[in-house]
C-alpha positions in Angstrom: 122.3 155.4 103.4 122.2 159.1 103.8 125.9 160.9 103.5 126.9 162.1 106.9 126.8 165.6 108.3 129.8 166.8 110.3 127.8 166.2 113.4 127.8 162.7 112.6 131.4 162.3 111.6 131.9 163.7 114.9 130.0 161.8 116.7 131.4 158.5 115.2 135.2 160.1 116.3 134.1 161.0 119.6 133.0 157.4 120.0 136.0 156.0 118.7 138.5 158.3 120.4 136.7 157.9 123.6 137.5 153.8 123.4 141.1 153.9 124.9 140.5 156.9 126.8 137.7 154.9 129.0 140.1 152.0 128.9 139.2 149.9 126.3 141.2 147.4 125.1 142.0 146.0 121.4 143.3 142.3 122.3 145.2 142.2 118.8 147.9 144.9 117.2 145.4 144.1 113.8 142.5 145.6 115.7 144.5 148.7 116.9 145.3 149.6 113.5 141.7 149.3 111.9 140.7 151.5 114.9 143.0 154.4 114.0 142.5 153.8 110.3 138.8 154.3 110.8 139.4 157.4 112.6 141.6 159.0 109.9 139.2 158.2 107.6 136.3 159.7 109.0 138.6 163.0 109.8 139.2 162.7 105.7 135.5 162.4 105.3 135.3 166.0 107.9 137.4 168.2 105.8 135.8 166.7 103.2 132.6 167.9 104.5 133.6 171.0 105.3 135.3 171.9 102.0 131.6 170.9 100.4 129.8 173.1 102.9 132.3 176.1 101.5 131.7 175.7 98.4 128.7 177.9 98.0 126.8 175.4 96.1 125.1 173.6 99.0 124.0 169.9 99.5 120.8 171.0 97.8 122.2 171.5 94.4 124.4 168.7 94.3 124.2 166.1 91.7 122.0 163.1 93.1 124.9 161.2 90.9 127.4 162.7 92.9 125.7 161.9 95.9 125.3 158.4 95.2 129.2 158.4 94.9 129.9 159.9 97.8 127.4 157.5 99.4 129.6 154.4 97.9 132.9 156.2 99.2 130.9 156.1 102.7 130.1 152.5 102.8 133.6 151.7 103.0 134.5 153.2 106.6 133.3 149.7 108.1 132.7 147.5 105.6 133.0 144.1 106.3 131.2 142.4 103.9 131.7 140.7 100.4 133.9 142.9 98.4 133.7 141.0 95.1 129.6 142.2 95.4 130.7 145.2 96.6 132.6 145.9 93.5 130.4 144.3 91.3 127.2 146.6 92.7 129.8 149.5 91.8 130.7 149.1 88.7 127.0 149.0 87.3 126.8 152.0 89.3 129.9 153.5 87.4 128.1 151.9 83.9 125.3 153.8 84.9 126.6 156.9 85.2 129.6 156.6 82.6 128.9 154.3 80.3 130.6 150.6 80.0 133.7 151.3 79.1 135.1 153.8 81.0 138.2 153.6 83.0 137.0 153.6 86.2 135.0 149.9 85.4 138.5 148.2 84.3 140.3 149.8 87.1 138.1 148.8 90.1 138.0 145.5 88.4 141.9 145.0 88.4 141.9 145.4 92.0 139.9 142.7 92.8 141.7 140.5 90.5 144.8 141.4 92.3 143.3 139.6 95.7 144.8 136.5 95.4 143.0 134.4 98.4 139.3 134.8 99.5 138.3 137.8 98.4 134.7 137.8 99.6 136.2 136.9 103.0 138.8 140.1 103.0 137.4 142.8 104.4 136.5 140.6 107.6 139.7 138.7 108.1 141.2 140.6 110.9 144.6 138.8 109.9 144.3 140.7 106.4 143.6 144.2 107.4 146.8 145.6 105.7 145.6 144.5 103.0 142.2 145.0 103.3 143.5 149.3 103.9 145.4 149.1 100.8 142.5 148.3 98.6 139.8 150.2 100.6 142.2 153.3 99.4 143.0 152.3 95.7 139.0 151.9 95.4 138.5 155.2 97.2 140.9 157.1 95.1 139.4 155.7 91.7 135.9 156.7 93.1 137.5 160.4 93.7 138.6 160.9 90.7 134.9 160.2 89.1 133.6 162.1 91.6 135.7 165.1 90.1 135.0 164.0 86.6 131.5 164.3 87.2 131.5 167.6 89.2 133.2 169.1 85.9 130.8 167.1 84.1 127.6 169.3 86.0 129.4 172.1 85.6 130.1 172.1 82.1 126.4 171.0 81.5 124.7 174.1 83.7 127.1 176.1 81.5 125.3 174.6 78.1 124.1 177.5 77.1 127.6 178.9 77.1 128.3 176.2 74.7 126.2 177.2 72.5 127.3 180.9 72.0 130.8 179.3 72.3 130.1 177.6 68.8 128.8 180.8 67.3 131.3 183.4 68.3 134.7 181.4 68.7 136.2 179.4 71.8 138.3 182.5 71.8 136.5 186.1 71.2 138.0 188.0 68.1 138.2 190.5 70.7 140.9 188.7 72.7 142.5 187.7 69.1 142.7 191.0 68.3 144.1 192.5 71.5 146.7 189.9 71.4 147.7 191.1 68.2 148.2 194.9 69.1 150.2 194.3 71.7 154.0 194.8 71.0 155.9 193.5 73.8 159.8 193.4 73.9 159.5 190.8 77.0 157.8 188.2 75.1 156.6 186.8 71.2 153.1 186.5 71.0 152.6 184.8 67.7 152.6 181.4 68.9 150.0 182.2 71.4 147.6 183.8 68.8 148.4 181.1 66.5 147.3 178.8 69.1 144.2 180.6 70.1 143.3 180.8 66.6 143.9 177.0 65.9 141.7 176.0 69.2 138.8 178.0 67.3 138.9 176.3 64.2 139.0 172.6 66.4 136.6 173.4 68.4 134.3 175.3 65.6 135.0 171.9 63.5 134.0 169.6 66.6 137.9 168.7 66.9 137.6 167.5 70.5 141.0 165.9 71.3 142.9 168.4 69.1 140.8 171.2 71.1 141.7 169.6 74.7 145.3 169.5 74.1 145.3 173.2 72.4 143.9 174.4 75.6 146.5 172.5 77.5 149.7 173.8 75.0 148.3 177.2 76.0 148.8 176.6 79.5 152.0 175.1 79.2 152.6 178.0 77.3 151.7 181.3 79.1 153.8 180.9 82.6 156.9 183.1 82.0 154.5 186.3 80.8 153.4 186.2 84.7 157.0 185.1 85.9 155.9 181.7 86.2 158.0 178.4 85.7 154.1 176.4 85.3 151.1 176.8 85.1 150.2 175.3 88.3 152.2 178.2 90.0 150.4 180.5 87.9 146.9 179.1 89.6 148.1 179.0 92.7 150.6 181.4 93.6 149.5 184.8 91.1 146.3 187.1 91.5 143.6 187.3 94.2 141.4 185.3 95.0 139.0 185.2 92.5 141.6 184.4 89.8 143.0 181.9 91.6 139.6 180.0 91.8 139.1 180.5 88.1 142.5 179.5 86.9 141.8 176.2 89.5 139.2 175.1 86.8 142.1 175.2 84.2 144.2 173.5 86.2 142.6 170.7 88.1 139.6 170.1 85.3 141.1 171.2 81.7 144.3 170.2 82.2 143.6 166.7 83.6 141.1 165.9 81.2 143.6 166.6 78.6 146.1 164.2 79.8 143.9 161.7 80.2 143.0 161.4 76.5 146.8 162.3 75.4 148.4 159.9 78.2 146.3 156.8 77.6 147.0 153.5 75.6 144.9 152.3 73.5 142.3 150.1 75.2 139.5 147.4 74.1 136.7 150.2 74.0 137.1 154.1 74.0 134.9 157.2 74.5 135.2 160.0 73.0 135.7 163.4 74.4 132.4 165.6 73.4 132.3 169.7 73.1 130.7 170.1 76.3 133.9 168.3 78.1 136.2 170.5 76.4 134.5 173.9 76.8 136.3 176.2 79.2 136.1 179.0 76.9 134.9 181.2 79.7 137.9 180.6 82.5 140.3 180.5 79.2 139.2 184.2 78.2 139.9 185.2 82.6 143.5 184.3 81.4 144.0 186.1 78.2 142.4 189.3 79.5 144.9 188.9 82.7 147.8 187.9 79.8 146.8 191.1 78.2 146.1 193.6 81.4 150.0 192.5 82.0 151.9 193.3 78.4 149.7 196.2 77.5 150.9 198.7 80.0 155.0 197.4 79.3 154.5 199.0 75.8 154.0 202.3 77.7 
């Protein structure tokens, strides 16, 4: 099943939308809601679309793993089959790509142990669509957040040879270090910031891959009041042009996230662990320091 195009998706909505207009009929209040559930759905699916086709990377260079999820997210709009194959077909998709044990596996598998009658006979039962919509969206918004795990994952991995010179000259430059150190602002103490920097070197230089995702996240909890900021999220989204605001979006939605999930979650029957390549955003964490420095050098003046 190839993903659909916009022209498809509105295609499918003119069909749908044109139903009652011609006047169609639904015979049951249950059908009338699957109707306009599928319709939001594939208007979800349009923006969707339309935020990939902004993007600048193109369907071309997309991940055939990420197209494969977005091809499972697809199937979903009028499923009607059996959803315990459904989500057993997934998760060796998910092993596939993640390995066994990764959240995703236990997650999806939680939700079909929370059907408690028939669940191969769920997404069919017109009775049952509430119910059927409420797990359609759990499984759609587990499948999103792999799909975001593994765009940062791509990412990280085009930037490998990054990595690399990451390992030889520092997660932060001595440059950076160094301007942080001249500066001499009365607005703000800098020696916990250089302390951290220089800390989320020696974790990272060491292969320290928790310690190095939660140094990068103490940073950003740590920076916000030098750009009169009460978080960093505001700093991402509400400071700079454009192109900042894109960069810090990395640190936001990717670095950040990843580091709460490996300080936020209990211990579980198997882990994985966090490897260098996950944790390198040595390049969008130097856009912030020079930004952090282009602000307090000119207040010494």
């Amino acid at each position: 099943m190839k993903r659909r195009t916009i022209e498809d998706i509105d295609k499918e909505l003119e069909h749908l939308m044109s139903f009652t207009e011609n006047g169609g009929g639904f015979g049951a209040p249950e059908a009338e809601k699957e109707h306009d559930r599928k319709i939001q759905f594939l208007l979800s699916l349009r923006e969707q679309e339309i935020i990939r086709n902004n993007s600048g990377s193109g369907q071309e260079r997309q991940s055939p793993k990420l197209g494969v999820l977005d091809e499972r997210i697809d199937t979903l709009v009028f499923f009607e089959g059996n959803i315990s194959q459904w989500i057993s077909d997934t998760c060796h998709l998910l092993k596939s790509i993640f390995g066994e044990s990764h959240h995703s596996i236990e997650d999806i598998s939680l939700i079909l142990q929370s059907i408690e009658y028939a669940p191969s006979e769920l997404a069919s039962d017109l009775y049952r669509q509430d119910e059927w919509a409420k797990v359609k969206e759990r499984i759609v918004e587990i499948l999103q957040i792999c799909r975001r795990e593994l765009e940062i994952m791509s990412a990280q991995f085009s930037q490998s040879p990054m990595a690399s010179l990451t390992k030889s000259f520092g997660y932060v430059s001595a440059t950076r270090i160094q301007e942080l150190k001249s500066i001499k602002s009365k607005r703000v103490d800098l020696t916990k910031l250089i302390r951290l920097c220089e800390e989320l070197n020696t974790a990272y230089a060491n292969e320290l891959n928790l310690a190095t995702a939660m140094l990068l996240r103490a940073i950003l909890d740590h920076v916000p009041p030098i750009f009169s900021k009460a978080s960093f999220k505001e700093v991402a989204s509400g400071y700079g042009g454009k192109s900042f605001k894109d960069t810090m979006q990395h640190l936001e939605n990717g670095a950040r996230k990843i580091a709460d999930s490996h300080l936020h979650v209990q211990v579980r029957k198997k882990e994985v662990l966090p490897t260098s390549l996950q944790v390198n955003f040595s390049q969008y964490l130097d856009v912030l320091l020079a930004e952090v420095i282009a602000i307090l050098q000119p207040e010494e003046a």
